[in-house]
N, C-alpha and C positions, 0 to 999 in steps of 0.2 A: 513697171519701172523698177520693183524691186528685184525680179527677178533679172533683170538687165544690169543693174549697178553687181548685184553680187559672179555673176557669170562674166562680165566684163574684166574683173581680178583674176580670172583662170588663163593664164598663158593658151590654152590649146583651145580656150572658146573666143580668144578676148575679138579675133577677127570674124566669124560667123556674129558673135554677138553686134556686134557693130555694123553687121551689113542688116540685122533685125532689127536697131535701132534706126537706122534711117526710112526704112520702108517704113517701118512703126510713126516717126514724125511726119512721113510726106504723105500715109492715110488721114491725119486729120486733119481737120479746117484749119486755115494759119491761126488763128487765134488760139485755138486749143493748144495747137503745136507749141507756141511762143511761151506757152504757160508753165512749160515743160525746159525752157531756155536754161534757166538757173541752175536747176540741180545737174541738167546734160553736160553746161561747160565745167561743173566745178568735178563730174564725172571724169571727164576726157583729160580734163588740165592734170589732175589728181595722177594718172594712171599713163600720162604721156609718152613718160618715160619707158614704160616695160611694153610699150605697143609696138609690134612688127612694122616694118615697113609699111608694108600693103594698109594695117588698120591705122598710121598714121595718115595714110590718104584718105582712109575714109574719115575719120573723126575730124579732119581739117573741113573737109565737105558738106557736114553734116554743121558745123558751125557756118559754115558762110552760109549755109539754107538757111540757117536760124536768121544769124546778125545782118547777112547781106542779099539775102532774097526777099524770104518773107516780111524781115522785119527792116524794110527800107521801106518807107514812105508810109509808116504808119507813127501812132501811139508810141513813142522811145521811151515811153514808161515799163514797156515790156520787155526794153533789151536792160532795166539796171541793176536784176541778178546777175546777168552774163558777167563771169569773172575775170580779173584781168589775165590778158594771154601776153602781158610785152616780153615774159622770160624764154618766149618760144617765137625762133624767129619764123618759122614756116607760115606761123598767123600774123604775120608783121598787117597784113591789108585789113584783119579781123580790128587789129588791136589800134589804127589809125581811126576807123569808121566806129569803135567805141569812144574815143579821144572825141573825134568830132562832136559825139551826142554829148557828153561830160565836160565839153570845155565851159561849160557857161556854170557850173557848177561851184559853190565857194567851198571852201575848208570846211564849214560845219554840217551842208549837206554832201558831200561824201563821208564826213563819221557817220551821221546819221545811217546813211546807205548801208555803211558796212556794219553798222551795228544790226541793222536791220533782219541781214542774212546772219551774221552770227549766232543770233537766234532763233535760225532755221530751224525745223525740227528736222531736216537732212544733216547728216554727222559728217558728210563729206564736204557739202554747200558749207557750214560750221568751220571745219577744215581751214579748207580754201579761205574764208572770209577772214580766219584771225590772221595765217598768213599775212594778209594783205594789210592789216590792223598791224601789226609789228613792222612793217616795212614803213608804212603810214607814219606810224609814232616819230620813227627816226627821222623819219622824211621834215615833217611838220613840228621839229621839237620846239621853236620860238610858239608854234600854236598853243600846244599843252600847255605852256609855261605859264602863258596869258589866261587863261584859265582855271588855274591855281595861284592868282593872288587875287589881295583884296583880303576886307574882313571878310566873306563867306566867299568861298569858291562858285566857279558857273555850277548848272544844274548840270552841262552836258559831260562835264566830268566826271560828276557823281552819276549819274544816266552809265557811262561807259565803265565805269568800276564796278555799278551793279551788272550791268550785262555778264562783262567779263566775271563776274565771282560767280554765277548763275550759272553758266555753262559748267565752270569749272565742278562744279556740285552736282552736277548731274551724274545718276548713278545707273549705267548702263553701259553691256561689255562696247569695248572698242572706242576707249571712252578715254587710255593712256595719252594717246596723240594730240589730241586734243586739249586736254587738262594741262599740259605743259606747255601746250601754246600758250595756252590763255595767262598762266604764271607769267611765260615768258613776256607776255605784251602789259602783264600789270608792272611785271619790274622794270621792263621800260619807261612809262610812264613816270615811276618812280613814288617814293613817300612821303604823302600827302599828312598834312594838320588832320587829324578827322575830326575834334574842335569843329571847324569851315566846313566842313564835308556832309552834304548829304544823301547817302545812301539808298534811302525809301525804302528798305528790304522790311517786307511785314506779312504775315499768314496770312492769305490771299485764301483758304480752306473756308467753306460756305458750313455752315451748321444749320443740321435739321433739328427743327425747334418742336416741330409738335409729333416728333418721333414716325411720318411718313401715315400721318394719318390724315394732311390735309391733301388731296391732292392734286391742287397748286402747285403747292410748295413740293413734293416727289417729284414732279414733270421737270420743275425748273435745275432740281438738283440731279436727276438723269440726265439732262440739256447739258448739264455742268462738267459732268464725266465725261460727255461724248465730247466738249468743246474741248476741256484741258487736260483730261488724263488719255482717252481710247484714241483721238483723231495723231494726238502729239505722237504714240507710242505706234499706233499706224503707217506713218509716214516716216518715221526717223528709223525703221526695223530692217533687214536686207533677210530675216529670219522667214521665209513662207511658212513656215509651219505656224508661230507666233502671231505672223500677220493672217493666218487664217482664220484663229483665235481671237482675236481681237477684232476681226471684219463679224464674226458672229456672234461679239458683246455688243456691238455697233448694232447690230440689224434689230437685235432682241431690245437694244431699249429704243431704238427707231418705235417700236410698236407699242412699247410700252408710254412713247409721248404722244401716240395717235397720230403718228406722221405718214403719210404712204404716198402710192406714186402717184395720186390726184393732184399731190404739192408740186411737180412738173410742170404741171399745166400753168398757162398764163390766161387762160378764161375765166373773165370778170363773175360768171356767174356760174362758175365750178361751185358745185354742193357737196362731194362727196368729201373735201376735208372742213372742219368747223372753221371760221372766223379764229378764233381765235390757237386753234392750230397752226393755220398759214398764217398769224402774227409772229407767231413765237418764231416757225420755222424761218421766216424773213428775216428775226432777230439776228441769226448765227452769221458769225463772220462769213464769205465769199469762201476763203479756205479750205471753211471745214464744209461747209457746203460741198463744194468741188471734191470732196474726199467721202461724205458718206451719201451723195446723191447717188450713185449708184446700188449700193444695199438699202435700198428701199426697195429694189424688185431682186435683192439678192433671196437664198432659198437653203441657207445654211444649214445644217443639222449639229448635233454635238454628241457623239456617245458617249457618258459620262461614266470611268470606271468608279468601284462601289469603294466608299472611304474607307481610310485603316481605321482599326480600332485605334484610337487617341488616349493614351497614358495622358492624364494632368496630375501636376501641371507639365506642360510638353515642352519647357527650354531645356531640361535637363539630360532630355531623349535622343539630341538630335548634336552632331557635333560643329556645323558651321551657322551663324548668323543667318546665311539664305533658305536653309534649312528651315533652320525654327518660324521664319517668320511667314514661309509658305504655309507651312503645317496651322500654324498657330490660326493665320490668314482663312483657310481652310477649314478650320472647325468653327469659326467665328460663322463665317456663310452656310453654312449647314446646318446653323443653330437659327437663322434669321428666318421671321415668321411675317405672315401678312404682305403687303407690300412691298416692303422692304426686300421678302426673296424673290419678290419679282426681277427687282432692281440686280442685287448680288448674284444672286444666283449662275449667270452668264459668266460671271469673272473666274467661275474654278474651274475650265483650263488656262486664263489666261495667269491668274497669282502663282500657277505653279510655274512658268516660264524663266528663264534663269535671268532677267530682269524683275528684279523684285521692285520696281519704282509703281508699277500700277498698286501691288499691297498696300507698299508701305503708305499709299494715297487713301485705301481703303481703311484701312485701321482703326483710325479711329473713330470712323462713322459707325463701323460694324459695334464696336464695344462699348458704345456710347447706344445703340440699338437697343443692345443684350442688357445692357443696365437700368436705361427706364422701361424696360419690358415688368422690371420687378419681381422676374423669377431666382428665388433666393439660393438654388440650386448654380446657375450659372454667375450671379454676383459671385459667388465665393471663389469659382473655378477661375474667372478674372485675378482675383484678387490675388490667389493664390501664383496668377502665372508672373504678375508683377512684380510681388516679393519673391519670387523664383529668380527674376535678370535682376533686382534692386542685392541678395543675399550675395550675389554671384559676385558682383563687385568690389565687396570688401573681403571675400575670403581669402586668404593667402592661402589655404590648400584647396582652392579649387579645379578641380580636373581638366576646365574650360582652358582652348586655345585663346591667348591674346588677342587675335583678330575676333571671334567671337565674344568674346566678354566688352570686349571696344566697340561692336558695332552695334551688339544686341540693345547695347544700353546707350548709344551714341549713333546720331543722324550727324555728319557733317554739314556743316551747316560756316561753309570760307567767307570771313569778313577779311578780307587781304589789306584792308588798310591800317583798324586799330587792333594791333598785335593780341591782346588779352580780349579780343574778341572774335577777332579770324582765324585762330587756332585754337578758336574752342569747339565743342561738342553738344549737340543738344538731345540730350536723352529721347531715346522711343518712349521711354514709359512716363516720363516727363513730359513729352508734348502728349502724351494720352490725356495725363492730367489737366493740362491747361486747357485743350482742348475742353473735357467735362466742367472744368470751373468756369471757361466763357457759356458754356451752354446753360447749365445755371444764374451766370447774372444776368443773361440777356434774356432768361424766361423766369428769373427773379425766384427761384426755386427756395424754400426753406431748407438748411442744412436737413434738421432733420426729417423731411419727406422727402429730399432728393437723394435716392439709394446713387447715383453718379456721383454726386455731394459726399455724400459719406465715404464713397470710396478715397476721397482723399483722406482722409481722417484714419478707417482703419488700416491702411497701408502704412500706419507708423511716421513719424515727423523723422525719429531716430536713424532708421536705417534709411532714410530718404537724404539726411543731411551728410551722413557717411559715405551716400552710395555717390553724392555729388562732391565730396572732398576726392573720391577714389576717383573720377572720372575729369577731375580736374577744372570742374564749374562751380569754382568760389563764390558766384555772386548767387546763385540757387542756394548753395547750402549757407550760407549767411541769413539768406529769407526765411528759408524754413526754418532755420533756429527763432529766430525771430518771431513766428507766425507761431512755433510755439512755446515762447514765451507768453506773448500773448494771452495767448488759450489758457495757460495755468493762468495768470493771471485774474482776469475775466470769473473761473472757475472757484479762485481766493476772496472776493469779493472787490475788487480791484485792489491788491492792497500793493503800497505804492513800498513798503520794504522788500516785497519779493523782488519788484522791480530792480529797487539798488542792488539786493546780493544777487541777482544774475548777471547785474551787467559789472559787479565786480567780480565776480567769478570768472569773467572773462577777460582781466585786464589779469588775472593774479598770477603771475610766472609758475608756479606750481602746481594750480588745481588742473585737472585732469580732462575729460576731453573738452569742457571749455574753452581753454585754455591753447589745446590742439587746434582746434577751430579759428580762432583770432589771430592767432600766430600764423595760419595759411592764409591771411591775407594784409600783412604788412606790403608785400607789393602788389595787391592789387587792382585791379582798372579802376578808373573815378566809380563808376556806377554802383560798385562793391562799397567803396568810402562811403555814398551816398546814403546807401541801405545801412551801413554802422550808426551814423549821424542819427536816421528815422529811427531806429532802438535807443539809442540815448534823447532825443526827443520824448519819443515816446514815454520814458520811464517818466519825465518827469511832468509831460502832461499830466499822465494817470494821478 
């Protein structure tokens, strides 16, 4: 299919191609065929326009086989990808016999639906669907409307904001089009209390706790990559090369979950996969099923060319953001021992692919690896690479491109509803850390035996609260000042005057970076207010 979508865009194939796609749907079973319905129309709809004559006959053909052969008088659950065609009269009979299946349909199961496909991992199906979402909007504005009041908003609003702000962050090429729909369809909507509003956006990212030495818990978190990072990147890619790459991360930890082609079979008294392998495999969605059931008997190879010699720390090496992070990505996995490079190891050729979203998934698993491994050798080379993008931030003569220094040290991360929070930034090296500090309370680690632990501490509070003024996330650097306060605190034997002369130091119009600090957040978001409040609290608990 991916070979089909991307030859389909070339004017002097787009008609062969399309005589390969119909023979391609009417070799398989209708069921198979139909499964394939969604991305084919939002394909053909997409690319309408620049089709020849002749390949507008065939792609009209090739949809009534879908809509009006095969899929008449079955399951109409398998026609509610099919995108709508009413803007094309030639499908006028297409776009009646979808009417028909959809009349029964209310206002909140067609959002539903189309939220559905907007979070295809097809960029085209994506497309297509917000399309149809912007039209929707206008269409049904009395609906929205009814759903933004009340003390708290419906959920299915907050549902479609999150979708929409999701898409919109996603960081992969051909990615323009799309990202300004989805604007487009939030400013329709329009601005929302976000008070009423909720979101549910939260790191959905699984931590290994006992560093891939249980292995349980390694199977479940390879299951994890293949479900949400390898299948997504899979299927949404039109790159062969990339997707070849990524089809033989897929196989390799196929094996490494003990999955093989026994799991085909539907014989009750199949032996050759364990019990509790055909559990797990059962477990996976239908989807990703349907996507990596075939590399199970795939036979991939990988010729791996031999690493550069790696200068650390290695931001300073390298002039773009994609750049360092491959690199960085890359000696990270060449460093990983035991199990763990069982796991990684398959991704270096795909982290070097000019989508960096599989890395940037990786990152912090690998460096959270490299840290409880407890070699003191590699903690430092960490540490060092962190204050390397945290230094970069605050120099005004630093050599780095703007786009670089902004992205190295900043993940977009779009809350489109509350302003001082949808156009902020959340640090790489910042989510590193949160990352290692949940890994820590959830295996209750003591600061001082947890070398993850410590890495927050010796990377400096200082240039961490600088580097978060510079990046424009007040409410990070208000915490950390805080956090170390604290720590001195603590360190004084609680004493409750340190407490007062920091927190006047920060009210005091003259003192120095203080002072800098409080004054960046006279207008900032409530949350910011909150954490000032818990420092003056504070002081006077103590």
């Amino acid at each position: 299919m991916a070979t089909l979508q991307v030859t389909l865009g070339v004017p002097e194939l787009s008609d062969v191609t399309l005589d390969s796609w119909f023979t391609f749907l009417r070799t398989l079973f209708p069921k198979d065929a139909l499964a394939h319905a969604g991305p084919t129309s939002a394909s053909l709809v997409s690319y309408w326009q620049s089709l020849s004559p002749y390949g507008r006959d065939v792609a009209g053909n090739i949809l009534r086989y879908l809509v009006l052969d095969i899929g008449n008088g079955v399951d109409t659950d398998c026609l509610d990808d099919v995108v709508d065609v009413s803007s094309i009269g030639e499908l006028s009979d297409i776009q009646t016999r979808l009417n028909t299946i959809r009349r029964a349909w209310s206002v909140e199961d067609r959002l539903y639906r189309l939220l559905e496909r907007v979070s295809s991992d097809s960029l085209t199906v994506t497309l297509q669907a917000l399309k149809e979402v912007r039209s929707f909007v206008g269409e049904q504005r009395s609906f929205f409307q009814s759903l933004a009041t009340g003390d708290f908003f419906d959920a299915l609003i907050g549902r479609t904001l999150r979708i929409l702000s999701s898409v919109a962050a996603r960081d992969v090429d051909g990615m323009e089009d799309i990202r300004l729909m989805a604007f487009e369809c939030i400013g329709a909507i329009g601005a929302l209390d976000p008070d009423r509003l909720e979101l549910g956006v939260g790191d959905s990212r699984p931590i290994v706790l006992k560093d891939f030495a249980d292995e349980d818990e390694s199977i479940l978190f390879a299951m994890q990559l293949i479900k949400d990072v390898l299948v997504s990147a899979f299927r949404s890619t039109s790159d062969m090369g990339y997707q070849t790459n990524l089809a033989y991360a897929i196989q390799e930890l196929l094996k490494f979950c003990q999955f093989n082609v026994s799991l085909m079979s539907s014989g009750r008294f199949t032996t050759s996969a364990s019990l509790k392998a055909r559990t797990r495999w059962d477990s996976l969605p239908k989807y990703v099923l349907e996507t990596i059931t075939p590399l199970l008997e795939s036979r991939y190879t990988m010729k791996e060319k031999p690493l550069p010699a790696f200068e650390v720390p290695i931001y300073p090496h390298y002039e773009t953001y994609r750049e360092w992070l491959q690199q960085w990505t890359t000696w990270l996995i060449s460093e990983a021992k035991g199990e763990a490079q069982k796991i990684f190891q398959p991704f270096r050729s795909v982290v070097r692919n000019k989508d960096v979203g599989v890395a940037h998934h990786l990152l912090p698993h690998l460096v959270l690896h490299l840290l409880v491994s407890g070699e003191e050798e590699k903690i430092w080379v960490i540490r060092s690479e962190i204050l390397a993008v945290l230094q970069d931030q605050v120099n005004e003569k630093s050599p780095s491109s703007a786009d670089k220094k902004l992205l190295s040290a900043q993940v977009k991360f779009y809350s489109l509803v509350r302003p001082s929070l949808m156009n902020s930034f959340f640090q790489v090296v910042f989510m590193l850390l949160d990352h290692l500090s949940k890994w820590a309370r959830l295996t209750r680690k003591d600061i001082g035996a947890s070398n993850a632990i410590s890495l927050l501490f010796k990377s400096g509070t200082r240039i961490t609260w600088r580097s978060s003024l510079a990046t424009n996330v007040s409410t990070r650097s208000i915490a950390t000042w805080m956090n170390r306060m604290v720590w001195r605190a603590f360190r004084l034997s609680f004493s409750p005057l340190l407490w007062n002369t920091k927190y006047a130091s920060m009210k005091a119009p003259e003192d120095g970076p203080q002072r800098r600090v409080a004054g960046s957040f006279v207008c900032s978001n409530p949350q910011t207010i909150w954490i000032i409040i818990s420092v003056c609290c504070a002081a006077y608990a103590i």
